[in-house]
C-alpha angles and dihedrals in degrees: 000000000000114000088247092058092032090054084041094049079045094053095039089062100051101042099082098050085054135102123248081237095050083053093057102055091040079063100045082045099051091038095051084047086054099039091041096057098026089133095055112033113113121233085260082057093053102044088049083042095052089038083056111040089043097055090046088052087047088053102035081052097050110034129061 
């Protein structure tokens, strides 16, 4: 299993035992680290950042 998939198959496991709240602040989290280093981050970095950031959008949207 490759890191991206392994931190995916993590986040997708906590997401739903977390708070919208929680969600919310995983996402404000995840989007400041990308933003923050958006001049550095290797092409790895983006794709784990878009899988990421993506997933996180998908849940905040669908659950309560």
């Amino acid at each position: 299993m490759s890191a991206i998939q392994e931190v995916i198959d993590q986040l997708e496991r906590s997401l739903p035992s977390s708070s919208s709240s929680q969600r919310l602040q995983i996402l404000r989290s995840v989007t400041d680290i990308y933003l923050g280093g958006l001049a550095t981050h290797s092409d790895d970095n983006i794709e784990l950042f878009d899988q990421v950031l993506n997933q996180l959008i998908d849940y905040v949207e669908t659950q309560p």
